[in-house]
N, C-alpha and C positions, 0 to 999 in steps of 0.2 A: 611935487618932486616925482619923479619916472622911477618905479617899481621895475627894477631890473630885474630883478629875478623873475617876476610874475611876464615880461616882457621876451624875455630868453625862451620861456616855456610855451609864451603864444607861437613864435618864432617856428619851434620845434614841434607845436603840433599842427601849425599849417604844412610844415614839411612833411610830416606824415599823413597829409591828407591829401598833395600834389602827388607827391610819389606812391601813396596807394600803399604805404609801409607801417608795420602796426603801431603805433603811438610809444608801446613800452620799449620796442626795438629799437627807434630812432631815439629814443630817451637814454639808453643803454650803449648806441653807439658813441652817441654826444659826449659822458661821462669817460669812456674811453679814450675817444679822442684828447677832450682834455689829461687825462692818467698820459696819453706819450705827447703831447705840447708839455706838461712838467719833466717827464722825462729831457726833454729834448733840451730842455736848458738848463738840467742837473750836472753832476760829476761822472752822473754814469750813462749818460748818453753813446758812449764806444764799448760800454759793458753788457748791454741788451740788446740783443736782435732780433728784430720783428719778424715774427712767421707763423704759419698757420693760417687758421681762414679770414681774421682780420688785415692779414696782411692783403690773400691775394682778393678780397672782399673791396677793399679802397683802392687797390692797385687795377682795380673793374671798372669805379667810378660808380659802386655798388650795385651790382651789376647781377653779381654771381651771390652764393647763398651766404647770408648773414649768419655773425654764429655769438655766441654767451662769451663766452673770453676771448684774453687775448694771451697769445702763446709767445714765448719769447724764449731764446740760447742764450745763457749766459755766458762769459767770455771774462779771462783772465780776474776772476771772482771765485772766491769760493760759492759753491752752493749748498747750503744747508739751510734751514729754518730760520735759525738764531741770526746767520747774516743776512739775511734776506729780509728779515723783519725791519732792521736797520735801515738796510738800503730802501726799501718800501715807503719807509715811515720819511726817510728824508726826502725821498723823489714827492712826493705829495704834499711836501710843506713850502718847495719851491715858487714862487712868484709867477703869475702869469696876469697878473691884471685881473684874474675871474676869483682868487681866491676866496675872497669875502661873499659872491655868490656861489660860487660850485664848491661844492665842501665834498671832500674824497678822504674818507674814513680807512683806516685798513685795520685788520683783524689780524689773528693769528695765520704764520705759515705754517705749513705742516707737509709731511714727506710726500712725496707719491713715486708711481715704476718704482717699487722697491726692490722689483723684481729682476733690475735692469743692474750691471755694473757699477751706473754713475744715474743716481739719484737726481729724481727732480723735486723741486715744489710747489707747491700750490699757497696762493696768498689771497684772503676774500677783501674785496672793498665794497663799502658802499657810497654810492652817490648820493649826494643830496642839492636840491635846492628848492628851496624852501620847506613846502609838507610832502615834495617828492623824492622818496625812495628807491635807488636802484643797483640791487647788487650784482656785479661780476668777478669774475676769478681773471686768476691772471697765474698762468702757468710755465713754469720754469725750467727747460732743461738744462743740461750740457751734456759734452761729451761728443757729438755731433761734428760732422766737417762740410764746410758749404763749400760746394764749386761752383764758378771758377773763387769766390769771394764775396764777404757780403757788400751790400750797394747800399750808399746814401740815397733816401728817398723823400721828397715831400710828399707828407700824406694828404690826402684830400677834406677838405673838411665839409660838414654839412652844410654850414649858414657860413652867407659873407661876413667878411669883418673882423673874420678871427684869424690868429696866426696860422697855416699849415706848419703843425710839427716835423719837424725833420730828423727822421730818425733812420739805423741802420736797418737791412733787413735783409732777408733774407736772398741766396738767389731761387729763379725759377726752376732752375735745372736741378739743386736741391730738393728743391719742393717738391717734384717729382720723382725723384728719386726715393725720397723718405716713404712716398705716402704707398708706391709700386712694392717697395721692402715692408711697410708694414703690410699689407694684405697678402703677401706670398708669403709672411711669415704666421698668418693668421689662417687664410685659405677660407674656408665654408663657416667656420666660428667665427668669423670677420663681421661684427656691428656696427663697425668702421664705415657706413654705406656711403660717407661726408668724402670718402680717399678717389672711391671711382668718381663720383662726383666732379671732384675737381678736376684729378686729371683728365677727364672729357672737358669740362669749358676754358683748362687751360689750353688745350690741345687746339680748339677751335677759336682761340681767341688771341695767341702770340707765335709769333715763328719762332723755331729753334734751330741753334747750331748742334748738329750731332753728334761733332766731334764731343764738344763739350758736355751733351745729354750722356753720352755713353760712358764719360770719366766720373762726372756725380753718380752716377750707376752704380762704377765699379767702386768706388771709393764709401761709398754709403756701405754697400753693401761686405766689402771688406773689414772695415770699422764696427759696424756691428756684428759682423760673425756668420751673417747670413751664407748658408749653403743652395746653392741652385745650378742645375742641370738643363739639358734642350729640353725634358721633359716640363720643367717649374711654370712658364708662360701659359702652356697648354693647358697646366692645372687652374691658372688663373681665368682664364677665357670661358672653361666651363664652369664657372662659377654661377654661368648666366641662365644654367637649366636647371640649379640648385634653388628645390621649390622652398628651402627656409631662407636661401639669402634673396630669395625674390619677395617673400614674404617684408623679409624686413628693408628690402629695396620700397617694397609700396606703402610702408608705412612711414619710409623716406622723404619720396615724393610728394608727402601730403605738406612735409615740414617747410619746403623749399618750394612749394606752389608749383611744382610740376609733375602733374598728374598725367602728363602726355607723354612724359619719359622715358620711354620702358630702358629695363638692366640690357636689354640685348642690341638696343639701338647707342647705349651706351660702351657695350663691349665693341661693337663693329671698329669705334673712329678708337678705343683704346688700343686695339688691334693694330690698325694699321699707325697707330702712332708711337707704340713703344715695343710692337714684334720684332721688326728690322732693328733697330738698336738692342733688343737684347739678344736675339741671334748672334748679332759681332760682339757681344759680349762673354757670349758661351765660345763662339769659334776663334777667340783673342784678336781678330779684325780688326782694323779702322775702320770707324765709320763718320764719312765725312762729307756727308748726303744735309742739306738744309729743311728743316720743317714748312712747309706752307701753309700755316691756319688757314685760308682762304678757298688755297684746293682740296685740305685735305691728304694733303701729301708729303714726301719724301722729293726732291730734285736734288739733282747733279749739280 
């Protein structure tokens, strides 16, 4: 009789041997994976919304940097601990056919940003199959607004065979908007190095509507409270001659195998892809100009 589980794990560390990806990584994505294939065919499949780096990490075709959790908005739910723990404990007991081999344990939730208005939480799981161990977090906010809306997406999976979970998510233009607010709201204390990050390989890797980048802009940034000026972008751009955030850029770059990286070749394409949009956003302008990933540009 075929040892599924011991078969599953073959499976997953030829994967990690094709794609040159560490063994415990691709172990950790897989567990996740599974964690939103149960979401997806829960009760709260319209209550989570995928975002952060696992979102735009599958949304690559795993392409771009992998990351330890997975982040999620919650949506017409309370968020607290005590309901979370609930909803945790039921999305994981869900049927996917892998039950009886992928075992997803969860642990306590507990507060985090307490610092913030509206409260998130943090919920630990771990994976298991067989004598393999793998824990991830799974992090929760709200309070948040996505422009234009979140998007049904099928996520990608590692190994054929399996369902693609379909789950809501984030949009892109959010996702840029959040990660430009938190670093302007951080500035040179920013250890956030994961925020410039993305927005360069989202930049170079999807086209954008303006219009729409410039309203998640303004509307992130309203919502949260955030204060900026013509001066605010300029503070961020020199961030790039900032010898501690270059420090902790190169310590960065070791994590995400890009050692050729440098912070200032990463400022250039942030530059030129979210300066014009927040200029019309200081000068109340339209801006109604399309992204080009391809050229690196702004078009009419």
């Amino acid at each position: 009789m075929t040892d599924l589980g011991a078969s599953m794990l073959a499976k997953l560390k030829t994967k990690a041997r094709e794609s040159s990806v560490n063994y415990q990584q691709v172990l950790q994505l897989f567990f996740q994976e599974e964690f939103l294939r149960r979401l997806s065919k829960s009760p709260y499949a319209d209550n989570l919304i995928l975002k952060g780096g696992l979102f735009i990490y599958t949304l690559t075709n795993f392409q771009s940097r992998a990351t330890v959790d997975i982040d999620f908005m919650v949506q017409r739910l309370e968020n607290n601990p005590e309901r979370m723990d609930k909803v945790i404990a039921e999305i994981i007991e869900v049927s996917t056919g892998l039950n009886e081999i992928v075992i997803l344990e969860a642990g306590k939730c507990n507060p985090i940003a307490t610092h913030r208005e509206y409260h998130g939480v943090n919920c630990q799981i771990i994976g298991k199959i067989k004598k393999v161990r793998i824990p991830f977090g799974i992090d929760i906010g709200v309070g948040d607004i996505i422009i234009p809306k979140p998007e049904k997406r099928n996520i990608q999976t590692q190994l054929e065979g399996y369902d693609a979970p379909q789950v809501y998510t984030y949009s892109l233009e959010s996702t840029i908007a959040e990660k430009i607010d938190t670093i302007l709201q951080r500035l040179e204390l920013t250890g956030r190095m994961k925020d410039f990050y993305d927005i360069y390989y989202l930049a170079q890797t999807f086209d954008f509507n303006g219009k729409r980048l410039l309203k998640a802009l303004k509307e992130t940034f309203r919502n949260r409270g955030t204060v900026y000026d013509e001066k605010s972008f300029d503070q961020v751009l020199q961030l790039a001659d900032n010898n501690d955030v270059q420090v902790r850029w190169r310590y960065f770059q070791k994590t995400i195998n890009q050692t050729g990286l440098s912070l200032s070749e990463v400022m250039v394409l942030i530059d030129s892809f979210l300066n014009p949009v927040f200029a019309s956003l200081v000068s109340g302008d339209d801006f109604i100009k399309r992204w080009n990933a391809k050229g690196r540009t702004w078009e009419a």
